[in-house]
C-alpha positions as CSV (number, residue, x, y, z in Angstrom):
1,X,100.3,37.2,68.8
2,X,100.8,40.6,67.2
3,X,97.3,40.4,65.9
4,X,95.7,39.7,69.6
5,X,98.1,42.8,70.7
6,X,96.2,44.9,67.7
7,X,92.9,44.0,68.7
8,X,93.8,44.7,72.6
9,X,95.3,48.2,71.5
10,X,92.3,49.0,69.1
11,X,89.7,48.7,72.1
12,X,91.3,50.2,74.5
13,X,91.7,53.4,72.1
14,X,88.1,53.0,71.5
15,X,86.9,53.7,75.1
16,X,89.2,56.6,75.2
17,X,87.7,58.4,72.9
18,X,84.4,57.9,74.1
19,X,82.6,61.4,75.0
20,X,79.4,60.1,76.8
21,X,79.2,61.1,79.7
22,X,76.9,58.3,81.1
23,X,78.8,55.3,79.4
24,X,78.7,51.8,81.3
25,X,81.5,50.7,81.7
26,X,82.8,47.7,80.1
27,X,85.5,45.2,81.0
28,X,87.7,43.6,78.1
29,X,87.1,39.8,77.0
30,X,89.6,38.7,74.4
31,X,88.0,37.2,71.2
32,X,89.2,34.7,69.0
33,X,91.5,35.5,66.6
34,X,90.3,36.0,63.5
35,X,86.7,36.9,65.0
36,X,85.9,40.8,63.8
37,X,85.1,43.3,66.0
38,X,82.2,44.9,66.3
39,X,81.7,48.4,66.6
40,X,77.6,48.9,68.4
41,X,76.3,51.6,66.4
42,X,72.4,53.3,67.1
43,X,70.4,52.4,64.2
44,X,69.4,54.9,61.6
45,X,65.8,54.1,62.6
46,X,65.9,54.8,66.1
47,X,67.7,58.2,65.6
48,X,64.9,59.0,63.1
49,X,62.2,58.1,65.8
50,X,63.0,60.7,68.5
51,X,63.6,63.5,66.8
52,X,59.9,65.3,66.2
53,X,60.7,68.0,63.8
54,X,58.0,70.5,63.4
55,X,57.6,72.9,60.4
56,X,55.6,75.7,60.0
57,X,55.4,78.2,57.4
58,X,58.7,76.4,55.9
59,X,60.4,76.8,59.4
60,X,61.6,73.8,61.1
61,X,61.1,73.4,64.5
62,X,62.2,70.8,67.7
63,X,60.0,71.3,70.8
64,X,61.3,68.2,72.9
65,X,63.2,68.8,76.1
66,X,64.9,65.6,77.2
67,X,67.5,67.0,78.9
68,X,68.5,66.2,82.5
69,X,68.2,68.7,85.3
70,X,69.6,66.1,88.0
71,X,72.7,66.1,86.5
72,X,72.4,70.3,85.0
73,X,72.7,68.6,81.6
74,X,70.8,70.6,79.0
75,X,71.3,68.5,75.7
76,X,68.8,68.6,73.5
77,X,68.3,71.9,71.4
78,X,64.8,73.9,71.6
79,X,62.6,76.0,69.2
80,X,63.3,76.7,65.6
81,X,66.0,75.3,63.6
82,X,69.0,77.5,61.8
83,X,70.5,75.4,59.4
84,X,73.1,75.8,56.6
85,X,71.4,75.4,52.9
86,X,74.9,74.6,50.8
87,X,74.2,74.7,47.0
88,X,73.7,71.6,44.8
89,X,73.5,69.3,48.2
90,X,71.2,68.4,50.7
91,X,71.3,68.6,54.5
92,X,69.0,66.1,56.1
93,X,67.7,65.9,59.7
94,X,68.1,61.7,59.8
95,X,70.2,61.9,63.1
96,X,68.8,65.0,64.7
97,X,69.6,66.2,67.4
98,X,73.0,64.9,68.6
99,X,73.3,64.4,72.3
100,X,76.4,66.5,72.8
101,X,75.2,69.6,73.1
102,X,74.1,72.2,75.5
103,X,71.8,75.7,75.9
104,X,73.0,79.2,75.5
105,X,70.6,79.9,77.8
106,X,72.0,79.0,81.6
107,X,71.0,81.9,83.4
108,X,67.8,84.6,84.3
109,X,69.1,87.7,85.2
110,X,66.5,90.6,86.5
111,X,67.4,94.2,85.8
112,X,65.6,97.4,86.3
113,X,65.6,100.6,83.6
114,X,65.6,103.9,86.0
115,X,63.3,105.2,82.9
116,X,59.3,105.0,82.5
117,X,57.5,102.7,80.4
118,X,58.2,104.6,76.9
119,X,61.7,105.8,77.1
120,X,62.6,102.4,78.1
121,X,61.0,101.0,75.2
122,X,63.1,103.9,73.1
123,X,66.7,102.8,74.7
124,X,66.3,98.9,75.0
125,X,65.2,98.7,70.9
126,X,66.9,101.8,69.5
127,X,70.3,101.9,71.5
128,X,73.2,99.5,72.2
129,X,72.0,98.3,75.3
130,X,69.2,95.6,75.1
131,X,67.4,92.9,76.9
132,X,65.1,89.8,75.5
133,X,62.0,91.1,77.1
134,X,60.6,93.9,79.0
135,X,57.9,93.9,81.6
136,X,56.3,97.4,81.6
137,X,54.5,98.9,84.2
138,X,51.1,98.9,82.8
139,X,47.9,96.8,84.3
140,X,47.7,94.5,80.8
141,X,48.7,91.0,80.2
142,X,51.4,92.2,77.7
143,X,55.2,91.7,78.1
144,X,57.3,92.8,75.1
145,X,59.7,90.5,73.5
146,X,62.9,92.4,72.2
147,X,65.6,89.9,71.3
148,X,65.0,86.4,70.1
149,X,66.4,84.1,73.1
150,X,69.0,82.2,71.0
151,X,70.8,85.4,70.3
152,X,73.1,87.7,73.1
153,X,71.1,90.5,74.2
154,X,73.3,93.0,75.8
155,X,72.2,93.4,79.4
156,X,74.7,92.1,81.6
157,X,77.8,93.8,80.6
158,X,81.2,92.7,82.5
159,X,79.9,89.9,84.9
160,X,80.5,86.9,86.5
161,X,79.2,83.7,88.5
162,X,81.1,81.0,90.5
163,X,82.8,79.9,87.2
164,X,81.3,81.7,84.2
165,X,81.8,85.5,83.0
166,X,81.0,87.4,80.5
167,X,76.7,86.3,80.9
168,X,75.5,88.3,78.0
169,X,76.6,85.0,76.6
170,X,74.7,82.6,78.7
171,X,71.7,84.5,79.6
172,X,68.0,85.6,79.0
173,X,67.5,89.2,80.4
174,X,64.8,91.1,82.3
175,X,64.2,94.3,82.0
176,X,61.6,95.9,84.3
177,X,60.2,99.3,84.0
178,X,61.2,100.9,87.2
179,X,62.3,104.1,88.4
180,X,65.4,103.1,90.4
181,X,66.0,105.0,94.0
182,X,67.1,108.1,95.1
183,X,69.2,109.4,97.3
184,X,67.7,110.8,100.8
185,X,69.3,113.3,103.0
186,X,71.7,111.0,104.7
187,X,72.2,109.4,101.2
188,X,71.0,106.0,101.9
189,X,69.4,104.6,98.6
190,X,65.6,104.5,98.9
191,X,64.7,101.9,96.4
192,X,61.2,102.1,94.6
193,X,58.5,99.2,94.5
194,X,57.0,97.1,91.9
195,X,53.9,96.2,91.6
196,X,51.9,93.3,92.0
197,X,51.0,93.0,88.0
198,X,54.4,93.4,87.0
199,X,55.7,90.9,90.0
200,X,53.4,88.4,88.4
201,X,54.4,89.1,84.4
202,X,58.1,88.7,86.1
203,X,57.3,85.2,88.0
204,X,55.3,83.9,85.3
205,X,57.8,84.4,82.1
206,X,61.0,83.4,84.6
207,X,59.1,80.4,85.3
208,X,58.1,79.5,81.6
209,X,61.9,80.6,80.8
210,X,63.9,78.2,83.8
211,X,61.6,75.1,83.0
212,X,62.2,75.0,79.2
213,X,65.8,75.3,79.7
214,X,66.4,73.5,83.0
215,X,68.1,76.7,84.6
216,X,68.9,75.9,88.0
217,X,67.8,78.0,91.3
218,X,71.2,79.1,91.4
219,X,71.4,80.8,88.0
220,X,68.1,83.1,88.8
221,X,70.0,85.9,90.0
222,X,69.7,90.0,90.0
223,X,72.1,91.9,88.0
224,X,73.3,93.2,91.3
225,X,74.7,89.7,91.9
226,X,76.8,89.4,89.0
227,X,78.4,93.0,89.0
228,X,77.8,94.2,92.8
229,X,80.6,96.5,92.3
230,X,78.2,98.4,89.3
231,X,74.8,98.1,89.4
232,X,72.3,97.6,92.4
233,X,69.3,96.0,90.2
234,X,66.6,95.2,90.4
235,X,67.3,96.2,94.2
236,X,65.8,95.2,97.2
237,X,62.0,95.9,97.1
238,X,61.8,93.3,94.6
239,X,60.1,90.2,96.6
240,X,62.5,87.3,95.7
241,X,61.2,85.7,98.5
242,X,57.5,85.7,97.3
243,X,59.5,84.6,93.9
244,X,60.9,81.2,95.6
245,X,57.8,80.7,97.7
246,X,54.9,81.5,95.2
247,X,56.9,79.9,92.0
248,X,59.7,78.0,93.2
249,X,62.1,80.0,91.4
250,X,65.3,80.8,92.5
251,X,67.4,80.5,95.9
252,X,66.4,81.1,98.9
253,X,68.0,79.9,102.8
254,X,66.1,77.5,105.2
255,X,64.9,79.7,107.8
256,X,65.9,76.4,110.6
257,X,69.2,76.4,108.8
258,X,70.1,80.5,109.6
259,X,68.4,80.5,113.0
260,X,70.9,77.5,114.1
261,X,73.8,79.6,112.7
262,X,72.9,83.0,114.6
263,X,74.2,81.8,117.8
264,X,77.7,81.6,116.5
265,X,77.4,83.9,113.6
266,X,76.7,86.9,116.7
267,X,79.5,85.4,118.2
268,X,82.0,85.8,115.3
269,X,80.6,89.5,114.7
270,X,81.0,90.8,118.3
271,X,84.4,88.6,119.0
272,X,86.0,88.5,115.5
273,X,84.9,91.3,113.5
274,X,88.5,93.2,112.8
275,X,90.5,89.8,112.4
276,X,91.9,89.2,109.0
277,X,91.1,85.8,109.0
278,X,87.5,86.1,110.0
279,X,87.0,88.6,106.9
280,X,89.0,86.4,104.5
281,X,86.5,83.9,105.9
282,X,83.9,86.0,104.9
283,X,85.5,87.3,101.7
284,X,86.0,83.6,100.7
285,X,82.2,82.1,101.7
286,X,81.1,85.0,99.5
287,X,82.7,84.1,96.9
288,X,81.9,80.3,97.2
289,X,78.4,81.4,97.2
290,X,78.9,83.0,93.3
291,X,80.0,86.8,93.8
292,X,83.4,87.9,92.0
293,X,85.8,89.0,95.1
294,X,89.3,88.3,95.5
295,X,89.6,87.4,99.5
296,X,91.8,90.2,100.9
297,X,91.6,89.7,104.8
298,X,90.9,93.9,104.5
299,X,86.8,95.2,105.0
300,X,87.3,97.1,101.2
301,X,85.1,98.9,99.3
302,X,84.4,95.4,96.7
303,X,84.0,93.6,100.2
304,X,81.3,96.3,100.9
305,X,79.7,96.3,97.5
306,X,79.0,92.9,97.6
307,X,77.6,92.2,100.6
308,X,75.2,95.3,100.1
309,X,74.3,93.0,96.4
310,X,73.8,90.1,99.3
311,X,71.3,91.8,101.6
312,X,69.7,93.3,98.6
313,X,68.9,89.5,97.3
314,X,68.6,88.0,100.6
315,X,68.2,90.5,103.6
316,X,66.3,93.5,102.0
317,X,65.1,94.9,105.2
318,X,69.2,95.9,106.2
319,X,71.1,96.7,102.8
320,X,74.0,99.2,104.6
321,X,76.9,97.0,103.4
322,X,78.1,96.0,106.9
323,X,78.0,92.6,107.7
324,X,76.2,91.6,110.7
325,X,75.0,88.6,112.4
326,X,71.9,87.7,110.4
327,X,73.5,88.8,107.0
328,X,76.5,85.9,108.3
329,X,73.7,83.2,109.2
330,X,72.0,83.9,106.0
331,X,75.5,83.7,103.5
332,X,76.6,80.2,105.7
333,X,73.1,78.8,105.5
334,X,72.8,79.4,101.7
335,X,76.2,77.7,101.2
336,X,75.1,74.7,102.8
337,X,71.7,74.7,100.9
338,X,73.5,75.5,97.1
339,X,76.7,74.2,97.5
340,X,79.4,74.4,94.4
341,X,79.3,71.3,92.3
């Protein structure tokens, strides 16, 4: 009896500690007594099989992506290999790669420099501040690579997402070579352009970038996004429309979707406006979206801030700050469209 008992315990303690995520899941059939236990165990061989290590120039390299973008499951690691060389043993790649793991690289985030094409060269290589590559203003088929993806470039500063902060750590950065705005004489930002080479260089590298790590649409964002309260990059002339029609990168709202939600979206604006609970409403549906705000019930200046980093993503024609009806349809229609998981 106290055998059975031990054999009982010992399996249950076994599915316990069992990590993967995708197990079946098993029901208990008593054996025998005196029957062993056996413990199902991948074979050496087809471990060896999958893992297609490359070397070249006595680097070692894994190009295969068999991770799982239904489930936002990056696990398989990409590019060259950094591995640990201990003296007097050897380390082997026999059971390369292990499942449980995950990217670095969750997010694309788009900057601009507010220099021209050679002092931003100078300051993203020679300075503290960096990116991993740097789309230039020039009509060429050259985009710079700075810092090697698998290493923090420091581009994002203090940021956040839904549930993630600090994205220097997470993230591949942007930079493109663009001037900024200026100030006019009522002190409204006006915002310069890009143009169509560098719109391409940007929508072809993000795309290469998002489909070798999985990144979903909603991790494509503008550093304006993930610090509205500091930086206004890369603004709103930058077509991320065109970017989500033309490539299918990034988030964009059903046009069906917003135009059912005007009706009562005017209604709130007109009727509910100046009511607390409307702009906790608000305050809270931003924030469900991905924006850091602490719902405060109070039209504030972080309130402000990010709904101006809103209309500059998503309603670029209208970037005052102010909520209105359209900028209401559009936050409620992406919500529905990218909901939090």
């Amino acid at each position: 009896m106290r055998k059975t008992l031990y054999i009982i315990g010992l399996s249950i303690f076994a599915f316990s500690c069992s990590t993967q995520k995708n197990a079946k899941k098993r029901t208990y059939t008593p054996r025998p007594v005196g029957t062993a236990v056996k413990t199902p165990v991948k074979s050496a061989t087809s471990a060896k099989d999958h893992a297609q290590i490359k070397k070249d120039g006595g680097v070692e390299f894994y190009t295969e992506n068999i991770a799982d973008i239904t489930k936002n499951d990056n696990t398989a690691s990409y590019g060259s290999i950094v591995s640990a060389k201990p003296k007097g043993y050897k380390v082997t790649k026999t059971y390369f790669p292990s499942l449980g793991q995950n990217f670095r690289q969750k997010y694309v985030i788009l900057h601009y420099t507010v220099l021209p094409d050679d002092k931003s060269i100078q300051v993203l290589t020679q300075q503290t501040v960096s990116a991993h590559y740097l789309v230039n203003d020039k009509d060429d088929n050259e985009i710079y690579q700075l810092v090697d993806e698998n290493k923090r470039a420091y581009h994002a500063g203090i940021s956040s997402w839904r549930t993630d902060k600090n994205l220097n750590d997470t993230s591949v950065g942007i930079e493109i070579v663009n001037l900024g705005y200026k100030a006019d004489s009522l002190g409204k930002r006006v915002f310069m352009p890009f143009s169509d080479d560098q719109f391409k260089k940007v929508a072809v590298l993000t795309k290469d970038i998002v489909t070798r790590y999985n990144i979903p649409a909603t991790n494509v964002l503008a550093h304006s996004d993930i610090a509205p309260t500091r930086k206004q990059d890369p603004g709103p002339q930058f077509p991320w429309k065109r970017l989500y029609d033309e490539y299918q990168i990034g988030m964009w709202y059903d046009e069906a979707s917003k135009q059912n939600l005007m009706v009562s979206a005017e209604s709130d604006v007109t009727a509910r406006y100046s009511e607390p609970a409307f702009i906790f409403l608000v305050q809270t549906s931003l924030q469900k979206l991905g924006y850091e705000i602490e719902p405060s019930g109070n039209w504030d200046t972080v309130t402000k801030a990010t709904i101006e980093a809103l209309q500059y993503h998503f309603r670029p024609q209208n970037y005052n700050g102010i909520l209105d009806a359209e900028s209401w349809a559009i936050l409620q229609a992406l919500n529905q469209k990218y909901p939090t998981k």
